[in-house]
C-alpha positions in Angstrom: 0.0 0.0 0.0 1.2 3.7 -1.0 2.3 5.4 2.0 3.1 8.9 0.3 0.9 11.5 2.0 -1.8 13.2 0.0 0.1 16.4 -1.4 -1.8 19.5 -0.5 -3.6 21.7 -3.3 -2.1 25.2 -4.0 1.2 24.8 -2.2 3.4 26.1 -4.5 6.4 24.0 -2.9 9.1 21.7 -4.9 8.2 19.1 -2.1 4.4 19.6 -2.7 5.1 19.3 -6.6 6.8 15.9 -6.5 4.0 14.7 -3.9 1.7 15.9 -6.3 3.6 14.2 -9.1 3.4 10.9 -7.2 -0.4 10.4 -6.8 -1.5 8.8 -9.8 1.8 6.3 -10.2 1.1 2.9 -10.4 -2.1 2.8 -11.2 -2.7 5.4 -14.6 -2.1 3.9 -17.6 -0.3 5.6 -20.7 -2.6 6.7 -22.8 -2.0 8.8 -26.5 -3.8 12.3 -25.8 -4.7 11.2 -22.0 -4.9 14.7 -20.3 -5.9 16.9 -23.2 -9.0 18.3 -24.7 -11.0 16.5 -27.4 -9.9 19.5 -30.0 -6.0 17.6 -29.5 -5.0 21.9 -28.3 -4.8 21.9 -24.9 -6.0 20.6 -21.3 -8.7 18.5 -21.0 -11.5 18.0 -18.0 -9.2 15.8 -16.7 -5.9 18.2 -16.3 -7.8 21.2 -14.6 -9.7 19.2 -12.3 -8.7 18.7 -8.7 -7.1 15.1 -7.8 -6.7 12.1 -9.6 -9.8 10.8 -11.8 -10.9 7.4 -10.4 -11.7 6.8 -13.7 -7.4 6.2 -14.2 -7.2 3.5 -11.4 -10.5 1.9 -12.9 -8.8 1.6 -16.0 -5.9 0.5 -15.0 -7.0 -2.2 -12.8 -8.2 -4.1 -16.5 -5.1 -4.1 -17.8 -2.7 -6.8 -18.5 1.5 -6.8 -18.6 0.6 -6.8 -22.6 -0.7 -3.5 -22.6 -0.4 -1.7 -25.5 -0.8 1.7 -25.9 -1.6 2.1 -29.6 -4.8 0.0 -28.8 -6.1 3.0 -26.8 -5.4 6.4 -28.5 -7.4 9.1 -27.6 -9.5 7.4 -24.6 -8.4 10.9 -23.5 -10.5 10.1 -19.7 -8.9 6.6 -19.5 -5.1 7.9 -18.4 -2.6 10.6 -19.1 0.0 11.2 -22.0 3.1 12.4 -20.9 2.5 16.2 -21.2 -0.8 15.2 -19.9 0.7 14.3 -16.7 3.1 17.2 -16.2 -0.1 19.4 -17.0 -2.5 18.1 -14.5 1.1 18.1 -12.1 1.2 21.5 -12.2 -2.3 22.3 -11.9 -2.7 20.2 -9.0 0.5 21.9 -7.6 -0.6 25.7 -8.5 -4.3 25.6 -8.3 -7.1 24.5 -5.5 -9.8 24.8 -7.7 -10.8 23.3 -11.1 -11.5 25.4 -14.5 -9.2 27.9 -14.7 -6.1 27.8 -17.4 -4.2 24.5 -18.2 -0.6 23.8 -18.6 -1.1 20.8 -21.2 0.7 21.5 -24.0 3.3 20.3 -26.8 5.9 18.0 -24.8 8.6 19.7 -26.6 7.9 23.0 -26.3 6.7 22.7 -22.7 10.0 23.8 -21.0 10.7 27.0 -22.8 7.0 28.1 -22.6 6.5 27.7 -19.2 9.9 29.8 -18.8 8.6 32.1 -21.0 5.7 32.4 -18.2 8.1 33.6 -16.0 8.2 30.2 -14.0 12.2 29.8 -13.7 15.5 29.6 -16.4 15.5 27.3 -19.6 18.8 25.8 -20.9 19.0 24.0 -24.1 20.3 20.4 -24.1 24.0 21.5 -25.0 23.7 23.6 -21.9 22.2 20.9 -19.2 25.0 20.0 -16.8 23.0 18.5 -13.8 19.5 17.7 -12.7 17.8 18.7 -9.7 14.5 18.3 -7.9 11.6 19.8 -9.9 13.2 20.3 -13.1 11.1 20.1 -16.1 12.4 18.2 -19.4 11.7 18.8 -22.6 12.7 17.0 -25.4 15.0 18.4 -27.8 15.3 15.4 -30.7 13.6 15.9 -34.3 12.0 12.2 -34.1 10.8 12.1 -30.6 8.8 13.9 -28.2 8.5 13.6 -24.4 8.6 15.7 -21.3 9.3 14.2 -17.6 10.1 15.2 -14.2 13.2 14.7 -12.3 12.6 13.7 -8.9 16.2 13.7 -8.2 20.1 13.5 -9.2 22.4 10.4 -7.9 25.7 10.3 -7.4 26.9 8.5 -10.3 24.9 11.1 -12.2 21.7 8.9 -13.1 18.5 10.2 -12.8 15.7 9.4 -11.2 12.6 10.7 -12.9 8.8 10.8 -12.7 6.8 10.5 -15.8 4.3 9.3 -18.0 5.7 6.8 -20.8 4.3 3.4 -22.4 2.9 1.6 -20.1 2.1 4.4 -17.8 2.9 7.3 -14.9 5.9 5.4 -13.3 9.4 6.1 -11.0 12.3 5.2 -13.6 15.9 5.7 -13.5 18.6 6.5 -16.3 21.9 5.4 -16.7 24.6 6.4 -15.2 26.8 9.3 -16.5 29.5 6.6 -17.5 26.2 4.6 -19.4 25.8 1.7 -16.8 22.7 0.6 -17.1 22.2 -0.8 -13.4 22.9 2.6 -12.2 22.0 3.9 -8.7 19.3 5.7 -10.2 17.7 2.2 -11.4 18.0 0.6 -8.8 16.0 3.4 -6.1 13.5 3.1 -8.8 13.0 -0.3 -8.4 13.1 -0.4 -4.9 10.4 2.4 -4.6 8.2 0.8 -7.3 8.5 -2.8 -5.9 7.5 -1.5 -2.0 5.0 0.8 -3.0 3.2 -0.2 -5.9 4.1 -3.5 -5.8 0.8 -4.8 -8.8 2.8 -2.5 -11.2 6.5 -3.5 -10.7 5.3 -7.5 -11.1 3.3 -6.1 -14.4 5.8 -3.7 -15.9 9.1 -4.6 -14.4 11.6 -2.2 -16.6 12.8 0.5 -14.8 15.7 1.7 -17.2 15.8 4.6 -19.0 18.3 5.0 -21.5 21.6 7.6 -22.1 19.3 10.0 -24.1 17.5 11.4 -21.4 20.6 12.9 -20.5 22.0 14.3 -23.2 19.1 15.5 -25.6 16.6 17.4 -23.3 16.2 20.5 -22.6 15.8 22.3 -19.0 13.4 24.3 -17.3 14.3 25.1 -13.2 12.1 26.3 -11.0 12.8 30.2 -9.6 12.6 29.6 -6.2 14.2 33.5 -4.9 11.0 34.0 -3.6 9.5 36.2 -6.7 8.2 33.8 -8.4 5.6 30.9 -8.0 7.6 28.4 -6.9 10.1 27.9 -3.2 12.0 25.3 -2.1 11.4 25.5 1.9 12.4 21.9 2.7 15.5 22.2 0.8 14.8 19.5 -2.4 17.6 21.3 -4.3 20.3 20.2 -2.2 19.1 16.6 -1.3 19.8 13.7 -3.1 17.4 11.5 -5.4 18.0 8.9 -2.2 17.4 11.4 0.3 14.2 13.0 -1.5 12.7 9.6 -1.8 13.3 8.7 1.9 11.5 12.1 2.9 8.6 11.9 0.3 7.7 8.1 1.6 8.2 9.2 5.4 10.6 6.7 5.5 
């Protein structure tokens, strides 16, 4: 049984936004347009509404380790894409009451235009030297688009990430800096995934994300001086991805 405490609404925290991030893990499904409106240009019911849709657990539950996401495209109620997910993240973190503006939009242009809002600094990919708790990721590759959330940065320089990504809104890890694949990152994934949500790891047991993550994203961190919308009160910038896992789980 998930043990991570309900995040509050409208606490405009990097804590609260990674607590926020973890509710609907391990048991939303991945699902093409999950998140947006029926138009395909912008948020949906779904991603400015307050908590996570029952109708995403319900879902899920039917679901066997063959899932296949191409089966389900546009069952925009039944799950969340992955800027789907950062959307209805940040409207949950932001917001304590449903209907006013989204933040679902194009995964690879969802960095940069939510620095253009004002809400912290953007670096292109050339220009990403490390990851910390909060970041947004955008990807920067002409065949490929994606957006996640990094939870936190290991010593080996893997990555531990939250996002939403075939077969659903999962803890992963990358390789390491040096491209080891069981890399420290991986493996508090997998510890995390097996205690907590335990159905999904025996389901969808891959917890390995690959070299590209680091190297062809792009970067948008959080302003937390106090002038902006986000803070960092408990100190998530200077914890590591071990350390920020421990505190989110109360462990």
């Amino acid at each position: 049984m998930v043990t991570v405490q309900t995040a509050p609404k409208g606490i405009s925290t990097i804590k609260n936004f990674l607590k926020t991030a973890l509710q609907p893990v391990g048991s939303t499904m991945y699902v093409w347009g999950g998140g947006w409106n029926k138009e395909d240009t912008g948020s949906g019911i779904d991603a400015v509404s307050i908590g996570v849709s029952p109708a995403w657990a319900a879902f899920a539950a039917k679901q066997g380790a063959d899932y296949d996401y191409n089966t389900t495209k546009y069952q925009i109620r039944n799950g969340l894409d992955c800027s789907g997910y950062v959307g209805w993240t940040l409207y949950n973190t932001l917001n304590t009451k449903a209907g006013n503006e989204g933040y679902v939009m194009k995964a690879k242009s969802m960095a940069k235009t939510l620095s253009q809002k004002g809400f912290g600094r953007y670096r292109d990919k050339e220009k990403v030297t490390d990851h910390c708790a909060g970041d947004i990721m955008s990807s920067a590759c002409s065949d490929c688009s994606h957006v996640w959330i990094v939870l936190g940065e290991c010593k080996d320089g893997s990555v531990v990430l939250l996002h939403a990504s075939p077969p659903g809104v999962e803890i992963d890890g990358t390789v390491s800096a040096k491209g080891e694949k069981n890399s420290e990152a991986v493996q508090l994934a997998k510890k995390y995934m097996q205690k907590y949500y335990p159905e999904w790891q025996k389901k969808y047991p891959d917890r390995s994300r690959p070299e590209t993550y680091l190297s062809h994203y792009c970067q948008m961190r959080w302003d937390i001086s106090g002038n902006h919308v986000m803070t960092d009160p408990d100190g998530y910038r200077n914890k590591s991805a071990a350390e920020i896992l421990e505190d989110l789980f109360g462990e």
